[in-house]
VEXDOKE-696095 format. One record per atom (N, C-alpha, C, O): x negated, y, z. Coordinates in steps of 0.2 Angstrom, whole numbers, padded with zeros to 4 digits, always signed. Last residue first. Example, Ala and Ser with C-alpha at 12.3 -4.5 7.8 and 13.67 -1.06 7.14 Angstrom:
2
-0064-0011+0035/-0068-0005+0036/-0064+0000+0039/-0067+0006+0040/-0066-0028+0039/-0062-0022+0039/-0066-0016+0039/-0071-0017+0042/
REM end
This chain:
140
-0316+0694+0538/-0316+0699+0543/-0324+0704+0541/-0326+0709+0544/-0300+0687+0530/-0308+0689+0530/-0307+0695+0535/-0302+0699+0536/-0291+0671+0528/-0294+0677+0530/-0302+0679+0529/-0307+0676+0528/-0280+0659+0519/-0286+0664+0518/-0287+0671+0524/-0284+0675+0523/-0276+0645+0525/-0272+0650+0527/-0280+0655+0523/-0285+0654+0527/-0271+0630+0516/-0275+0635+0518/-0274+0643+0519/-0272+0647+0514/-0264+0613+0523/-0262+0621+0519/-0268+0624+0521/-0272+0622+0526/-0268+0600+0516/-0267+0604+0521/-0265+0609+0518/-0265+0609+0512/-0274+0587+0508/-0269+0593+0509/-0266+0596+0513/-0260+0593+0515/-0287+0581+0510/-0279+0576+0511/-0272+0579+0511/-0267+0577+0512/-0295+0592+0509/-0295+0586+0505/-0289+0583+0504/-0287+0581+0499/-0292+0599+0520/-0289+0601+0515/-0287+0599+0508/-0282+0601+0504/-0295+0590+0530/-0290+0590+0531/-0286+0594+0525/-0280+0594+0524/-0311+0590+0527/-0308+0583+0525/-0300+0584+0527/-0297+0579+0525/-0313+0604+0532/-0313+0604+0525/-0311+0596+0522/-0309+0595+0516/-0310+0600+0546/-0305+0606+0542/-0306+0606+0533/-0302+0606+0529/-0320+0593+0548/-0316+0590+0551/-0309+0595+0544/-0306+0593+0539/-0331+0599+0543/-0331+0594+0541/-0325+0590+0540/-0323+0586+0536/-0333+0609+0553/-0330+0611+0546/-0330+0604+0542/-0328+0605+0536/-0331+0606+0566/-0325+0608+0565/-0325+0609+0557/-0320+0611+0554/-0344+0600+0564/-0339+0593+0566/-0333+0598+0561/-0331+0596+0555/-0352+0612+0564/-0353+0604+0559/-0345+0602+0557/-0342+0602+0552/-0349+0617+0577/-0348+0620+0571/-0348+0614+0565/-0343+0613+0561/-0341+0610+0592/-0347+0607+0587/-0344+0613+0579/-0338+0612+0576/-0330+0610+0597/-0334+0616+0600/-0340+0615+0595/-0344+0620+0595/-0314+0612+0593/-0320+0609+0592/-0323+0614+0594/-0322+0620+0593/-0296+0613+0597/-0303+0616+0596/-0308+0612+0598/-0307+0608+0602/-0280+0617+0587/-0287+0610+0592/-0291+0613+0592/-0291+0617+0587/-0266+0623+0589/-0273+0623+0586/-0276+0619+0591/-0275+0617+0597/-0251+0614+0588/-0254+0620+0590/-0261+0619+0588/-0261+0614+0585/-0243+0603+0584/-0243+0604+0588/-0247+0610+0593/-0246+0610+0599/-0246+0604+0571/-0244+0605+0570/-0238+0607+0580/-0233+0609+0581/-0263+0612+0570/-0259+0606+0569/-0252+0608+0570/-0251+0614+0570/-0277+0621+0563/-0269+0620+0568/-0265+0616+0565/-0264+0617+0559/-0294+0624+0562/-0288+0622+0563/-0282+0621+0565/-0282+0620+0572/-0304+0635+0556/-0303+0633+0560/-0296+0629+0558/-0292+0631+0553/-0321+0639+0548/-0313+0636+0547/-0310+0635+0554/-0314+0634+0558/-0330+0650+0540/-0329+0647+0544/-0322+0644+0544/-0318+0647+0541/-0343+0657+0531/-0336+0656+0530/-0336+0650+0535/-0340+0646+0535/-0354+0674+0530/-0352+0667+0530/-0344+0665+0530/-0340+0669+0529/-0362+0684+0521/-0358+0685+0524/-0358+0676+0523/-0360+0673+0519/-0373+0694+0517/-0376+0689+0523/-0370+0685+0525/-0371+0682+0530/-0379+0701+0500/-0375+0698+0505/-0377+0691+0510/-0380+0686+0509/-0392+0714+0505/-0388+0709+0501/-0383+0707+0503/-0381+0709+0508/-0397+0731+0495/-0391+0727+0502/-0391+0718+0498/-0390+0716+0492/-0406+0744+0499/-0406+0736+0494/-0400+0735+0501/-0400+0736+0507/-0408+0761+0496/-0407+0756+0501/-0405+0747+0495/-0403+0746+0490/-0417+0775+0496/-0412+0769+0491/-0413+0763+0497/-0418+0762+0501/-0410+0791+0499/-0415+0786+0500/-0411+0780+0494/-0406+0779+0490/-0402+0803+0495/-0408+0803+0492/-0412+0796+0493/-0417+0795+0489/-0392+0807+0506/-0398+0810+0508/-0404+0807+0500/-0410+0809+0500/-0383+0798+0496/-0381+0805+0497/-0387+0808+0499/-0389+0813+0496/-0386+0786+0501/-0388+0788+0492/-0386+0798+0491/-0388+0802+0487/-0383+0785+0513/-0391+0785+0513/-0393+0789+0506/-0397+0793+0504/-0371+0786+0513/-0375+0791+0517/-0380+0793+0514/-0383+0798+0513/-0367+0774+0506/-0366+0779+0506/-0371+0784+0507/-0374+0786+0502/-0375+0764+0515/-0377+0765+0511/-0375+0770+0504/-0379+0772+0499/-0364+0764+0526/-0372+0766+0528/-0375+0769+0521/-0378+0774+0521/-0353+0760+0521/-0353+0769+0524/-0362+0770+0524/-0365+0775+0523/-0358+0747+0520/-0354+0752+0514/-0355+0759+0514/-0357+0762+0510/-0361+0744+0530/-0366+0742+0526/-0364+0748+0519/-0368+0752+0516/-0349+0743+0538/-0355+0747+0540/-0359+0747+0536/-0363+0752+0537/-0342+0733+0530/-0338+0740+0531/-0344+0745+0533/-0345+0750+0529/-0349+0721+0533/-0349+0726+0525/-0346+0731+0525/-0347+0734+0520/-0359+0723+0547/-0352+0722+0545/-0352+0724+0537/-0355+0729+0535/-0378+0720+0546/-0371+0723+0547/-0365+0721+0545/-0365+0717+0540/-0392+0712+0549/-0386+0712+0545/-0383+0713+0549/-0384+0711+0555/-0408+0725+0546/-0403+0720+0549/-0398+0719+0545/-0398+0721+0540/-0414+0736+0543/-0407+0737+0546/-0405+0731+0548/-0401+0731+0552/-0430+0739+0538/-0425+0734+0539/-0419+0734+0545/-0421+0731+0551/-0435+0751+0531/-0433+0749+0536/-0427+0746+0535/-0422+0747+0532/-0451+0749+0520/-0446+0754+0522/-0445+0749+0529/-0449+0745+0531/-0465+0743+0518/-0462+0747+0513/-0455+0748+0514/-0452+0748+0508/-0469+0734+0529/-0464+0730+0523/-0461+0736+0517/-0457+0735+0513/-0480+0742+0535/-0481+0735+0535/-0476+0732+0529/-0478+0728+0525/-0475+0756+0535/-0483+0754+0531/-0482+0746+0531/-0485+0744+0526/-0463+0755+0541/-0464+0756+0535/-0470+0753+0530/-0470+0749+0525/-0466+0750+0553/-0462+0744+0551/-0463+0748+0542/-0464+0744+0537/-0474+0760+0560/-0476+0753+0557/-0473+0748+0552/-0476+0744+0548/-0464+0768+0559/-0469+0772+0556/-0473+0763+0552/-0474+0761+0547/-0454+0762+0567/-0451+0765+0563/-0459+0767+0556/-0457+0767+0550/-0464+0764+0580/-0461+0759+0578/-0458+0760+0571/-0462+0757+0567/-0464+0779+0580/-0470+0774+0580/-0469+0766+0576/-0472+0764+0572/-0450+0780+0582/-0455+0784+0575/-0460+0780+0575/-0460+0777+0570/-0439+0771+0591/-0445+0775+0591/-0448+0779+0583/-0443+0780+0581/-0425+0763+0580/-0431+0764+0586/-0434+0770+0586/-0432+0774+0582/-0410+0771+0579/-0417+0768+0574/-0420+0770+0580/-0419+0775+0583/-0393+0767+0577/-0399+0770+0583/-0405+0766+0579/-0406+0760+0577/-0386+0775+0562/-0385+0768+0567/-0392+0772+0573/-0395+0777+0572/-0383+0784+0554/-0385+0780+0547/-0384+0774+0556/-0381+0769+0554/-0373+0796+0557/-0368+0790+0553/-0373+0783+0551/-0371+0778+0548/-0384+0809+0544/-0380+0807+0550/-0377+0800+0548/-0378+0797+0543/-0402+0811+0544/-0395+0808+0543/-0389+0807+0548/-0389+0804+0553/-0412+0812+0550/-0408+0820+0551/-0400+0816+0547/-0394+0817+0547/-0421+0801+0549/-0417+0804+0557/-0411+0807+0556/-0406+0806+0559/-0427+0802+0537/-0419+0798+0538/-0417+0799+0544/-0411+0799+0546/-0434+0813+0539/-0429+0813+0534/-0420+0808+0533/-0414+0809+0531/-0442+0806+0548/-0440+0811+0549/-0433+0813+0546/-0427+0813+0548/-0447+0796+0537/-0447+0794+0543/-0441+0800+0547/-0435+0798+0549/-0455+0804+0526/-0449+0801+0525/-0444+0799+0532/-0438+0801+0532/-0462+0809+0536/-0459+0815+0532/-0453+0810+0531/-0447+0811+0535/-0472+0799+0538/-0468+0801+0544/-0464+0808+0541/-0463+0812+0546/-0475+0792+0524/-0470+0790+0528/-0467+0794+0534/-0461+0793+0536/-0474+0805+0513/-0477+0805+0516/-0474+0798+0521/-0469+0800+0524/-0465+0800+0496/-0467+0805+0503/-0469+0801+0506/-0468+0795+0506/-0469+0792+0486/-0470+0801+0484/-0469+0803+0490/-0471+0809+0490/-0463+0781+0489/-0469+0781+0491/-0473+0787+0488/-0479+0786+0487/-0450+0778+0501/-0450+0781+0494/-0460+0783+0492/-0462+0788+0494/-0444+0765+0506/-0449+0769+0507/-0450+0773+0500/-0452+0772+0494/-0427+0758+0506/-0434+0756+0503/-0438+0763+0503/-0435+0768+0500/-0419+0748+0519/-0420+0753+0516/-0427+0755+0514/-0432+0755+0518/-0410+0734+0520/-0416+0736+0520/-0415+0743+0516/-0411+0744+0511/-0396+0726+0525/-0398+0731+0523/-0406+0733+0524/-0407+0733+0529/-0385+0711+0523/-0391+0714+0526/-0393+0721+0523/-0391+0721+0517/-0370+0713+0528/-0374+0712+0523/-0381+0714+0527/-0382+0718+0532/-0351+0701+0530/-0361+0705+0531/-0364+0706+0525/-0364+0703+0520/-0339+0694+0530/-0341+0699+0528/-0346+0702+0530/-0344+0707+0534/-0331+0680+0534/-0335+0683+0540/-0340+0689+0534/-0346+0689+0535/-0317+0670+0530/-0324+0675+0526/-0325+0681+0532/-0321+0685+0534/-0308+0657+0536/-0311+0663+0537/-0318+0668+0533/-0324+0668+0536/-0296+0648+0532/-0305+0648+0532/-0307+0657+0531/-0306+0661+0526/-0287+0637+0543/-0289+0644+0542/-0297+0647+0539/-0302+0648+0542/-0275+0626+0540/-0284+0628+0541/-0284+0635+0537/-0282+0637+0532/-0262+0617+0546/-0265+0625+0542/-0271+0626+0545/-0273+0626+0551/-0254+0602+0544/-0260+0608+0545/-0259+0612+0544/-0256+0614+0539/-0245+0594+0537/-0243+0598+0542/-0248+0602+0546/-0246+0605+0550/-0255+0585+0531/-0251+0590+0526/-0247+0595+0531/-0246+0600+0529/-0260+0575+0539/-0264+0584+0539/-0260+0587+0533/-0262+0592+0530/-0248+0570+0553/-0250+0570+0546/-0254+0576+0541/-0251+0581+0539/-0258+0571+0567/-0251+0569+0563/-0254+0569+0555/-0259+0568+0552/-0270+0560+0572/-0270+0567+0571/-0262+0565+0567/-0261+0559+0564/-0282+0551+0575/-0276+0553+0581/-0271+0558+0577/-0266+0559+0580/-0290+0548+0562/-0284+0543+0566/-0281+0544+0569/-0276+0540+0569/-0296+0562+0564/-0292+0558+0559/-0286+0553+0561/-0280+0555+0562/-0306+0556+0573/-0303+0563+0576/-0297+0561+0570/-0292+0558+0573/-0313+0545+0568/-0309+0545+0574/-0304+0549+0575/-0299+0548+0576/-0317+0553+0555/-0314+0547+0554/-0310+0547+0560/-0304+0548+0559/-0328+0560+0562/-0322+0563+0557/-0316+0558+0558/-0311+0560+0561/-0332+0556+0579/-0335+0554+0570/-0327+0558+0568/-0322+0558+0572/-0341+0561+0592/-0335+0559+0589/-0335+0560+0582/-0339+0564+0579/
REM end
């Protein structure tokens, strides 16, 4: 189903509200300090509190010598914040970036449609904004 079609059924998009959503993450890597030991350092981030469930040691041992710390993944920016708190408090240094995305959704005037195609529904919400829509700001 092409923009254009969806378009043609739809009231007037000045009677919309697109919601575009900031989805808030960050990636966290925590960086090996390389004046300690890694199974010292290793150790040392256990005893932290608040920091999340860290694999095995073994695992945790490898991941150091292979990328020079441990990669958290991406978290909530709420968690990322508190984590990297914690961490500057115990002493480690941690890199964060941002992983955070933005997504839209739509409501007409007869209630929300939903599109199951991510492409479509921002294609569809960002050409509704163009012809003036309302935009409603959220972030999570």
């Amino acid at each position: 189903m092409s923009i254009a079609s969806i378009l043609g059924n739809i009231p007037d998009p000045k009677d919309w509200v697109v919601s575009r959503i900031r989805h808030d993450y960050r990636r966290v890597f925590i960086r090996h300090s390389i004046d300690v030991a890694p199974s010292i350092w290793i150790r040392k981030l256990r005893n932290c509190k608040n920091i999340c469930q860290l694999p095995d040691s073994a695992r945790l041992l490898l991941e150091v010598r292979q990328k020079g710390g441990i990669d958290l993944g991406v978290i909530s920016g709420r968690d990322a914040y508190k984590f990297t708190q914690t961490l500057e408090k115990a002493g480690f240094e941690s890199q964060v970036e941002d992983a955070s995305y933005i997504s839209y959704f739509p409501e007409g005037p007869d209630g929300r449609i939903l599109i199951e195609d991510e492409a479509v529904v921002q294609a569809f919400c960002l050409e509704l904004i163009r012809l003036g829509a309302n935009v409603r700001e959220t972030e999570y």
